[in-house]
C-alpha angles and dihedrals in degrees: 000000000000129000125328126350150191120241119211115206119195128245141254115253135211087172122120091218083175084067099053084239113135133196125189110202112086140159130232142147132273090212121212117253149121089280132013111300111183121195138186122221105206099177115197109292123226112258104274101249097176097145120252130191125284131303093038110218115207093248094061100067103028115358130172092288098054083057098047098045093043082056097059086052104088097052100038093112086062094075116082135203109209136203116208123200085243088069094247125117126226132209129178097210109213095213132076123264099216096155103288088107106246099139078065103044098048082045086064086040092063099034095056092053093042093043083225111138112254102257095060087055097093111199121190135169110268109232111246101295101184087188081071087063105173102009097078096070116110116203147073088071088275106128103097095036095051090044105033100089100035094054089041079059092045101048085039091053087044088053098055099044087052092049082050092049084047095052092050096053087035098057094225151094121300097217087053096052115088119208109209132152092003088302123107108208124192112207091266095063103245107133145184130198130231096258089050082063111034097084081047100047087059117109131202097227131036110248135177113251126174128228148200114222118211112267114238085253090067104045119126101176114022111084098022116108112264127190113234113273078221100048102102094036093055093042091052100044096246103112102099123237128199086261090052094058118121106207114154132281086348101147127199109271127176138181131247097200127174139286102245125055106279097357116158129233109245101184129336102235101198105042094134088060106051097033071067106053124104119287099000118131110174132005118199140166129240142184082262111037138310126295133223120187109192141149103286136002091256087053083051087053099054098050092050095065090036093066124102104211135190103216132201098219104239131238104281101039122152082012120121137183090276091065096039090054088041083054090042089055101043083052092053119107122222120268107256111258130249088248104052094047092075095226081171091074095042087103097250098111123246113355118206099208086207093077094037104110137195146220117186131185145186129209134183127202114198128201117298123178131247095215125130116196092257094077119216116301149171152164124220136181112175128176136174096264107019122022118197117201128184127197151117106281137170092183109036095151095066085035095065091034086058097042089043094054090041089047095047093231136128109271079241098056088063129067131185129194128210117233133193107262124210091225140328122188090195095307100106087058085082122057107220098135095048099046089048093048092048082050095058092032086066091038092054106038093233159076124288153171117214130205138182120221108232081239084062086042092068114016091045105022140069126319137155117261129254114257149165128218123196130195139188117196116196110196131168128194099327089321115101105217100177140026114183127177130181110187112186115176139177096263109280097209122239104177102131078074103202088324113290130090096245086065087042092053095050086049098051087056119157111276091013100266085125091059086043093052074047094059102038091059102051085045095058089037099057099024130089141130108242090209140104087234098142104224111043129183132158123181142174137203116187123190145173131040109202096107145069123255153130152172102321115200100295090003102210104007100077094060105029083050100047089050092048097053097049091058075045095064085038093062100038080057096050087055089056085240128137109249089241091053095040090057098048082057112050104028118109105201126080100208091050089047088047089053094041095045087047098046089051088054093043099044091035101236116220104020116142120263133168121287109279096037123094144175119227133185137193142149146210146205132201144122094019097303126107123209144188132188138199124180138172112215121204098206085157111138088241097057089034092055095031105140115222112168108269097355139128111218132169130131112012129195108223100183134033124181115177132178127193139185104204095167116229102015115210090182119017083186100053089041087061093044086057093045085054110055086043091060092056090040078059093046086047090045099050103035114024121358121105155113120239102205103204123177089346101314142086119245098207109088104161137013079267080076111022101070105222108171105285127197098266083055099047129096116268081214136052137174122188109180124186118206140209124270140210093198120101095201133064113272117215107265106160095104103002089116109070114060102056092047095049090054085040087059092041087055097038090051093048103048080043093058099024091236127103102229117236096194139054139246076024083224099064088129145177113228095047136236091224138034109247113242116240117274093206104080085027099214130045130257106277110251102260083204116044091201088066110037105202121173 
């Protein structure tokens, strides 16, 4: 930033933005300073109680992102717009970029109210601020909806303390000046631009000033596309990742770590070896492996296999998919009876239980990995009385409180920065690279930069946990009475809390009964059944906390909605009904109903196709946002045995059309993007993606091995289309769009074959389609020639 600027505080808000009612008056701060601060002031909101159809579900009324907005709340006020005496506006986001495009869409946020075009809105990554408590935590696709309205406030305080200023130099009327483009002009044509005043919009002392926001009608940028502010620097390799930091004397480490999930390194047998060998510089042991900082990271590699370790076998060791599913059923809790759910009182009149029938149905979820295609990676500088880390974090706050207290140091004495991620699906949630790296930091005396291999990535890091989910469905006639799911699943952690270390504390509760409050409470506050089904329960059982999880893109809904709408298409089928026409009749909610209605005109449902295609549908409903899916599936013999040169193929969707109501829209563009890559995260989910745990490790070591869609799997044709809303507020989209793709491909798959899958990916396979890299060394040769990878 240079010279003097303007700060812009947020307002206070009387507004139910559950509710998609705006209001437009607020009050803020013009803060003291130097140059104009503006600040927004959002106080705790009452519960929305607006009144919703029976049987009321938890996330109807209140659901995650009404806690986690009501969070951020309290501390509002904290985040600051600020005008520079270049024109151009600055804002520190306190989220993560990890590739979902919210440095772009807050930088339309602030335009819009500053009437200041989008490229001299200048959006960086805040530093850990633990003032800000709560309001640092990036997930649950709630960043746009928790800070929509406060930096709104801010850039809007910031604007009229520049049109003051104006008036002032200008000699005129406030009402009669008119801000556009970063220029503030009087009628006579005299004008002044925002850097000119932003030295002069600056107060002394901070005071409470009210202000009016811009009504939708009058919006020029939200809601327009918008090309990302990143875009050329990521094409052209440019945007800076943790990995591409240069911080001195901060030299490559890696980590040789052992061979079962969570073993421990007992001593390391050749240290004098590989102490020698070129480019190494330290070699240190840590709780996870042991550590080697050399010159490069292909030094680093060949230190690493080189190693001769003594493990501590982990805690699953000898174990395979087979005991963790025989664990996962003896955890799991009957299904409620016909006789203990009182269809009598369902308001339906009289219920002969003899006709009541039922469809019940089992489903498994096996292993599926966290890792984005940026590995784990941090930067660490520690020293005896200060320690500086750098990584991409969505939760930086409990991250310096936990180094700190592993360090021994003051919270004040460590600073982490926040650095754009290439990527997260829930995993950089969790901290594991920085912490490691602070740990051998400290062991070694000096600087490094720690990477994971992409070996480490999948074997050692986040995934998402196995799990079943069972349903029984009661009908009668063409009437549901009854919709009952158990979901029991391996324990997704959640012990970054919301993001400070006192809620990390109460999650990381002796015997694991804090994480599982923890998990309880996400469960009842993203999961519902959108359907008027009478009696309606949903439940989850988490155990076991050997691995190593945590909250994967949408956490439950993918598979709990997948397993849903499958007893959905089973009992469209036992009605004799077609699923299109099932699902008009028996959904509650109008904005589903819009996008499901829209994707069976678009992808023209019904229309005939070959034997062994089929078409599926499904949708979904969660954080404020409504959606709707429609795919074509090719499980010919022909497509499913297709050979392509080092490829896995199979089934392949070959048509995706997907509708979403994400209320009030800031980037159309970036909101497709986002659909988009959900939709291939549900192919991948249904049909190839998994982990295969043997004798207490996982087999899959690289994206060679861990079958994310690839190109030859992906649909030829895609649809995204956003609808309109009559919300007045953002819905959450990061990770709306998976959960209704991945049930669309489960239906589509099973009316294609003529078999309901048990299992999925549906390829989770033995044989299997790779062979398994060695877990002695743990990580591959590194390719002497980067145009023919070998391992």
């Amino acid at each position: 930033m240079s010279g003097p600027t303007i700060d812009c505080e947020r307002a206070q808000s009387g507004a139910s933005e559950r509710s998609g009612i705006s209001r437009r008056k607020f009050f803020g701060y013009v803060v003291a300073g130097t140059t104009l601060v503006a600040a927004a002031d959002i106080a705790l909101s009452e519960p929305a109680t607006a009144a919703v159809p029976s049987p009321p579900q938890v996330p109807e009324l209140y659901d995650l992102n009404d806690l986690l907005t009501d969070a951020t709340r309290a501390t509002a006020n904290l985040i600051t717009v600020i005008i520079n005496e270049d024109g151009t506006a600055s804002f520190a986001l306190p989220r993560a970029e990890v590739g979902q495009g919210i440095t772009t869409s807050t930088a339309m946020i602030i335009a819009e109210e500053l009437d200041l075009p989008v490229e001299k809105v200048k959006v960086t990554l805040a530093d850990a601020r633990p003032e800000l408590l709560f309001n640092q935590l990036t997930g649950g696709s709630n960043t746009t909806i928790s800070t929509f309205t406060p930096i709104r406030v801010a850039a809007a305080i910031a604007r009229n303390a520049l049109l003051e200023a104006a008036a002032i130099l200008l000699g005129d009327e406030v009402n009669k000046l008119v801000a556009k483009a970063g220029v503030i002009q009087a009628p006579d044509g005299r004008s002044v631009g925002y850097g000119e005043l932003a030295k002069r919009a600056a107060v002394s002392e901070t005071k409470k000033v009210e202000v009016t926001l811009k009504d939708v009608s009058e919006f020029k940028v939200i809601g327009k596309e918008q090309k990302r502010i990143d875009a050329r620097a990521a094409v052209t390799g440019r945007k800076v990742f943790t990995t591409d930091l240069r911080v001195e004397d901060a030299l490559p480490t890696m980590v040789c770590r052992p061979p079962t999930l969570n073993g421990k390194p007992v001593k390391l047998l050749n240290e004098a070896e590989i102490r020698a060998m070129p480019g190494v510089t330290d070699v240190a042991m840590i709780d996870t492996g042991v550590a080697v900082r050399a010159r490069t990271f292909g030094q680093c590699i060949d230190a690493v296999r080189a190693m001769q370790v003594e493990w501590k076998p982990g805690p699953v060791a000898g174990e395979s998919d087979e005991d963790i599913v025989r664990k996962l059923r003896q955890a799991e809790i009957p299904l409620p009876k016909i006789s203990e759910l009182g269809l009598d009182k369902i308001g339906i009149g009289p219920v002969n239980l003899n006709l009541v029938k039922s469809i019940d149905a089992d489903f498994l979820f096996y292993f599926r990995s966290n890792s984005a295609l940026d590995t784990n990676s941090a930067v660490a500088d520690v020293r005896k009385d200060r320690a500086e880390i750098w990584a991409s974090l969505k939760s930086p706050i409990v991250t310096q409180q936990t180094i700190a207290a592993e360090l021994g140091l003051p919270q004040h004495k460590v600073k982490v920065h926040v650095v754009d991620g290439g990527g997260s699906f829930g995993r950089r949630l969790f901290f594991d690279a920085a912490l490691e790296a602070a740990k051998i930091s400290k062991a070694m005396g000096k600087p490094v930069k720690l990477m994971w291999h992409r070996a480490d990535d999948a074997r050692a890091g986040r995934m998402h946990g196995m799990a079943t989910s069972r349903v029984r469905a009661l009908y009668t006639g063409k009437q549901v009475l009854a919709f009952l799911q158990n979901h029991t699943s391996i324990e997704t952690d959640y012990r970054h809390g919301l993001g400070d270390l006192i809620t990390a504390s109460v999650a990381n509760l002796p015997t694991g009964l804090g994480n599982l409050g923890f998990a309880e409470t996400i469960f009842a506050l993203t999961q519902e059944i959108p359907y008027n089904f009478g009696v309606v329960n949903q439940s989850l059982v988490e155990t076991d906390q050997r691995f190593n999880t945590g909250s994967m893109r949408n956490i439950y809904s993918p598979d709990v909605r997948t397993a849903a709408e499958l007893v959905v298409d089973q009992l469209a089928a036992a009605m004799g009904m077609d699923p299109l026409t099932f699902r008009r009749k028996f959904l509650k909610d109008k904005r589903v109903l819009a996008c499901l209605n829209k994707v069976a005109e678009v992808g023209k449902w019904g229309r005939p196709l070959p034997k062994g295609m089929a078409q599926g549908i499904a949708i979904h409903k969660e954080y404020k946002t409504a959606s709707a899916c429609l795919v074509e599936i090719d499980c010919r013999p022909e497509t499913v045995n297709r050979k392509i040169p080092n490829a896995v193929t199979g089934p392949r969707v070959t048509k995706a059309v997907y509708a979403i109501d994400a209320g009030l829209v800031i980037n159309p563009t970036g909101l497709r993007a986002q659909m988009l890559g959900g939709i291939n995260d549900g192919i991948a989910l249904t049909l190839t993606s998994s982990m295969h745990l043997k004798d207490g490790h996982f087999l899959e070591a690289s994206w060679d091995n861990y079958f994310y869609t690839r190109q030859w799997n992906t649909p030829p044709e895609v649809e995204i289309i956003v609808m309109p809303s009559d919300r007045k507020t953002p819905g959450g989209a990061g990770e709306a769009g998976v959960a209704a793709s991945m049930a669309a491909v489960a239906c589509a798959y099973a009316r294609a074959v003529g078999r309901v899958p048990d299992y999925f990916p549906v390829n989770h396979r033995d044989p299997l389609a790779f062979k398994p890299k060695p877990f002695i060394p743990p990580i591959p040769q590194s390719p002497t020639n980067g145009l023919k990878l070998t391992w």
